[in-house]
C-alpha positions, 0 to 999 in steps of 0.5 A, spaced: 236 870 741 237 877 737 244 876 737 245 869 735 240 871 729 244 877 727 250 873 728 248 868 723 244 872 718 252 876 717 255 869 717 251 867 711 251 874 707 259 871 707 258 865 705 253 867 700 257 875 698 264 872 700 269 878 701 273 879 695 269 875 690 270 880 685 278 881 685 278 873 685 274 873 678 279 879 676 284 873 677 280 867 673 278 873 667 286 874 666 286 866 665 281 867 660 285 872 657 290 868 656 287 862 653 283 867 648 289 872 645 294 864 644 288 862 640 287 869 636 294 871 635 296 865 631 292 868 625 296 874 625 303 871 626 301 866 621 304 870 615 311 870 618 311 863 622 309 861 614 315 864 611 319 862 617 318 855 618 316 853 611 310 849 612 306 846 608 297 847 607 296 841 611 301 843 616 298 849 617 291 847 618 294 843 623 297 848 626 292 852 627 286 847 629 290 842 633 290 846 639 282 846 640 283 837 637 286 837 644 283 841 647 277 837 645 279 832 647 281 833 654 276 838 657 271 833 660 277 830 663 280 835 666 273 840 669 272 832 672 278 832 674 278 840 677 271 837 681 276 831 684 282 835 686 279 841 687 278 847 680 283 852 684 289 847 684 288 844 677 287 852 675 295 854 677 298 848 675 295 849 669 297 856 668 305 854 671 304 848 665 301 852 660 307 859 661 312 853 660 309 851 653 309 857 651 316 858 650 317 851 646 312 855 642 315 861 641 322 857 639 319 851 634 324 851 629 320 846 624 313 846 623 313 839 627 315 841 633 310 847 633 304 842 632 307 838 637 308 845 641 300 847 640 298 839 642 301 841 648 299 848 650 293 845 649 293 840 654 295 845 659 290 849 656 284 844 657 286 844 666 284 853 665 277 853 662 273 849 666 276 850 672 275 859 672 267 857 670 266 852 674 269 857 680 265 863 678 259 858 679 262 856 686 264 864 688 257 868 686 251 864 689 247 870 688 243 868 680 244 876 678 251 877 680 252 870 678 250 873 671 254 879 671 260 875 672 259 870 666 258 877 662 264 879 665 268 872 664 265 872 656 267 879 655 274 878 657 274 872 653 272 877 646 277 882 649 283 877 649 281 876 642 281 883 640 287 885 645 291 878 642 292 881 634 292 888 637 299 887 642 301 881 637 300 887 631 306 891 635 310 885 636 310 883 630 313 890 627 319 889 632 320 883 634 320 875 631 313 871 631 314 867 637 315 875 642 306 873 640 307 867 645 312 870 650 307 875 652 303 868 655 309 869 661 307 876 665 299 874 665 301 867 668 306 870 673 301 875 676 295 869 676 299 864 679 302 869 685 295 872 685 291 867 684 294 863 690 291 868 695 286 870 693 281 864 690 278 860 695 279 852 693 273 848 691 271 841 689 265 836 689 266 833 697 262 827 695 266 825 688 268 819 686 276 816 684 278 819 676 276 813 671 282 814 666 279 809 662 273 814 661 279 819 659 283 815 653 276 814 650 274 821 651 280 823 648 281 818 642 273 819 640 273 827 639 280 826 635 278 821 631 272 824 630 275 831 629 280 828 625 276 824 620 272 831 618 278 835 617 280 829 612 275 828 610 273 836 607 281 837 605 282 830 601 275 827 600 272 821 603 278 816 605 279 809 607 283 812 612 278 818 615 272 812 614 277 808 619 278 815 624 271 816 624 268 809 626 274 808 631 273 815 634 264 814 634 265 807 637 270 811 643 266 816 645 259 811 644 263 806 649 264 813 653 257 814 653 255 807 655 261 808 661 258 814 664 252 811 665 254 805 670 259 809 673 256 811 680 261 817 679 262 818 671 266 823 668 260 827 665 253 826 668 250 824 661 243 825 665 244 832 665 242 832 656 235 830 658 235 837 659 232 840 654 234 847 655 242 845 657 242 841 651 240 847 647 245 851 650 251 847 648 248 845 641 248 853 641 255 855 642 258 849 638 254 850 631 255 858 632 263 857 633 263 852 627 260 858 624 264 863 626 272 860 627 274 858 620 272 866 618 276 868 625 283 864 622 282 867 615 281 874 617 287 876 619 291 873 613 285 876 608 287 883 611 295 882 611 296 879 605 290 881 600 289 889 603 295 890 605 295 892 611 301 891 616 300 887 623 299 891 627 294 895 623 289 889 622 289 888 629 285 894 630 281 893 624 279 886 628 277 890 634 270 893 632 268 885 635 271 885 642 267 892 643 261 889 641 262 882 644 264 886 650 258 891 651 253 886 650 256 880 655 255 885 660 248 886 659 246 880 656 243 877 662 238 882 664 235 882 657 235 874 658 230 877 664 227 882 662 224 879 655 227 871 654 232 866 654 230 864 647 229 871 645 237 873 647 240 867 644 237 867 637 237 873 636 244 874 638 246 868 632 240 871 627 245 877 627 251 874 627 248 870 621 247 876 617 253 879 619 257 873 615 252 874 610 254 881 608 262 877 607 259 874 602 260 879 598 267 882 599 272 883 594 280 885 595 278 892 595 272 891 600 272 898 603 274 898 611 266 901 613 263 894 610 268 890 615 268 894 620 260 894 621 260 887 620 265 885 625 262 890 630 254 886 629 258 879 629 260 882 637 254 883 639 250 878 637 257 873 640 256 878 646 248 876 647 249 868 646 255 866 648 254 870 656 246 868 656 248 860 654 253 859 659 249 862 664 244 857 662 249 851 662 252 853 669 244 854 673 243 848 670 246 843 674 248 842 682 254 847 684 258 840 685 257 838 678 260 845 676 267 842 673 263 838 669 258 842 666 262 848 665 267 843 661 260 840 657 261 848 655 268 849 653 267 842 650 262 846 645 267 852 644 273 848 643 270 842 638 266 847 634 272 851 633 276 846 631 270 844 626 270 850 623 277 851 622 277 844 619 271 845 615 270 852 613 278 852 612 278 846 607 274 850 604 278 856 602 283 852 602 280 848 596 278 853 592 285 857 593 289 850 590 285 850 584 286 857 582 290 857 574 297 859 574 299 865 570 303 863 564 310 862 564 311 861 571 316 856 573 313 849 576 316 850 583 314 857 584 307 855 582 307 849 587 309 852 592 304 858 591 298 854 591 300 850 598 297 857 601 296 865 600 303 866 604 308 861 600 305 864 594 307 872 596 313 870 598 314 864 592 313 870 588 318 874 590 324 871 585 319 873 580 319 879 574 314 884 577 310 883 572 310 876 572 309 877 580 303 882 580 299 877 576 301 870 580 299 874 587 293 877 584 291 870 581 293 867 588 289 873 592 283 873 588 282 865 589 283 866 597 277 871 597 273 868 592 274 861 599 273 867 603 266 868 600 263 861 600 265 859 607 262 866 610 256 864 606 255 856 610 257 860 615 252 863 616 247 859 613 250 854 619 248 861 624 242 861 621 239 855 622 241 855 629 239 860 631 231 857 629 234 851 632 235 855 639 228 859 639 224 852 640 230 849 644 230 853 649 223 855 650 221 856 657 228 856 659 229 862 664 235 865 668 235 864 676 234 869 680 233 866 687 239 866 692 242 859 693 245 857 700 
């Protein structure tokens, strides 16, 4: 009888301590590295992929943002799919996927095809994201461990964001832009060889069949919403973003009302009754919101206003990886030890203030001021990001990880792509409208006030006084955009983070062992 019990006792603690969990979550991290130094190595890249393929402002935005549209749009679709076919077969054919796009990136000839190339990175993007939460969720049932791990999975995903203009920076000194998305190629090899021993397979035992006419509504409404706002906030209200805005609402109401008859929906639209996994998701999205436009624009404003080469400004961006890295591994025994709500609010409380203090940077702004607010942006992004996604996680049945951890990349994905097309339409429009010196020929200007880029570069033919000028005037109106959009920035950070000390009240992390 004893032995029996012993034998049942140790048949437990391996299920619920599986052998090896944590090698298996090097193996998921590495999949978040790889998405989150793609989406930061763009902005460093961009100067030169600018001089390269001649994009226009337009194109430019879309380059950077039409990866996280697609994104968006499909990561619903994809962890309920992951639920459906199981997360670790979804995960590698993904990361085999996302390996080959990369390299139609890194060989774009035009700038149409590099939007096309950044389309599809992100449908396979949309296949990793969910899949590595959703299998965190599946591989530590212990709440504590649990915590570590997303602190983990959230730090490396900040590491990937510093480590991305850092390795990029070097690249960039000695090889051509598109070396930035052959580096995709090594990481993918070693998950994919890794992964495939290592990870345990999961998925939702009682899921129902895949509904594609929930995944074509999903996808139509968040472009068309997405794309409406980014219009909008570029070009003014239109009768073509008035189009794109009604038909992507009425997709994703049509999505909604399907979830809801479905015996086996796509997305649990009953998991929003939730108060506090509703505050979690509202939280990531409006604080990338806040942060993304600044994120895209920081690489150009230290390259192309201070003057600093790549791979200098890649590590000039490094303060906030630390911070972010330092805090996430931590967060979830603050959230115990004081407050869920505590952490997170005031985690976006500094990020808020840190965005503040950008507001009053200048082309000459000393290293110091940046330095310090990049690190405080780190930290608060450290403390909110790790304790909402162990919110969202612990919130719902571990078959319904997929899709509760698609819920949460969601947020990410669309209040990056947001941010991009609202705060950078803001710097963008301010930039347009900056006077051109006098005696600066009509083609010259034209192409210097599509962006900061072509003006550097359009003003080369110039004398060199004539070239001081036009550059300074250019420089001077990208810092003066660079301001106003830190201040909604933080304005948006500012008034999350009250909106998540009343949503998330009595909201607590788990701590018992699940079986």
């Amino acid at each position: 009888m004893t032995s029996g019990t012993v034998q049942r006792t140790s048949g437990a603690d391996e299920t619920l301590y599986r052998p090896g969990r944590w090698l298996a979550l090097a193996v998921l991290v590495l999949a978040v590295l790889l998405v989150a130094v793609d989406a930061t190595v763009l902005g460093l890249a961009t100067p030169f992929l600018s001089e390269d393929l001649r994009p226009t402002g337009t194109q430019l935005l879309w380059i950077g943002d039409v990866y996280s549209f697609v994104i968006a749009g499909l990561l619903v679709s994809m962890g309920s799919l992951g639920d459906r076919i199981g997360r670790k077969k979804l995960l590698l054919t993904g990361s085999v996927a996302f390996g080959a796009v990369s390299v139609l990136n890194a060989y774009a000839t035009t700038p149409e095809m590099m939007i096309l190339a950044r389309a599809l990175l992100g449908v396979a993007g949309a296949t990793l994201m969910p899949s590595t939460l959703a299998l965190i969720r599946n591989i530590f049932h212990d709440p504590r461990e649990r915590s570590i791990a997303i602190g983990i999975w959230g730090a490396m995903a900040s590491a990937g964001a510093a480590v991305g203009p850092v390795v990029g920076g070097f690249l960039l000194e000695h090889f051509w832009w598109g070396s930035v998305f052959l580096i995709n190629l090594p990481v993918m090899a070693v998950l994919v060889v890794v992964g495939v021993k290592l990870l345990p397979e999961s998925k939702n035992p009682v899921a129902g069949p895949w509904d594609l006419v929930s995944v074509a509504l999903s996808l139509i409404g968040m472009i068309g919403v997405v794309y409406a706002i980014k219009e909008a906030a570029s070009h003014g209200v239109s009768w073509e973003a008035g189009a794109a805005a009604l038909v992507g609402a009425a997709a994703l109401y049509g999505f909604a009302r399907r979830q809801l008859t479905l015996p086996s929906p796509l997305l649990d639209m009953r998991l929003f009754r939730n108060r506090g996994f509703s505050g979690a998701v509202l939280a990531d999205l409006l604080t990338i919101l806040g942060l993304s436009g600044l994120v895209f624009f920081l690489s150009q404003f230290l390259q192309l206003v201070q003057g600093r080469p790549p791979f200098e400004a890649g590590l000039a961006e490094l303060p906030a990886a630390i911070g972010a890295v330092a805090t996430g591994l931590v967060a979830g025994r603050f959230a115990r030890r004081f407050s869920v709500r505590s952490v997170v609010a005031g985690g976006l409380a500094a990020m808020g203030a840190a965005l503040a203090v950008l507001t009053f940077i200048g082309s000459s702004t000393g290293y110091p001021l940046l330095g310090a607010a990049l690190l405080v942006v780190g930290v608060g992004a450290g403390f909110s990001f790790t304790v909402t996604a162990d919110v969202i996680l612990s919130s719902v049945p571990k078959e319904e990880a997929g899709s509760a951890s698609a819920v949460s990349e969601t947020a990410y994905e669309l209040g990056a792509a947001l941010g991009i097309a609202l705060l950078g339409s803001i710097v963008t429009g301010v930039y347009r409208d900056f006077a051109t010196p006098a005696g600066v020929p009509a083609e010259v200007a034209s192409a210097a006030h599509e962006s900061l880029g072509g003006a550097v570069e359009a003003a080369a033919v110039l004398p060199a006084q004539q070239q001081a000028e036009l550059v300074g005037a250019a420089q001077e109106a990208f810092v003066e955009g660079l301001r106003l959009a830190s201040g909604v920035g933080a304005a948006v950070l500012l008034a999350t983070a009250a909106a998540a000390w009343f949503l998330l009240r009595g909201q607590r992390l788990a701590d018992g062992i699940e079986h």
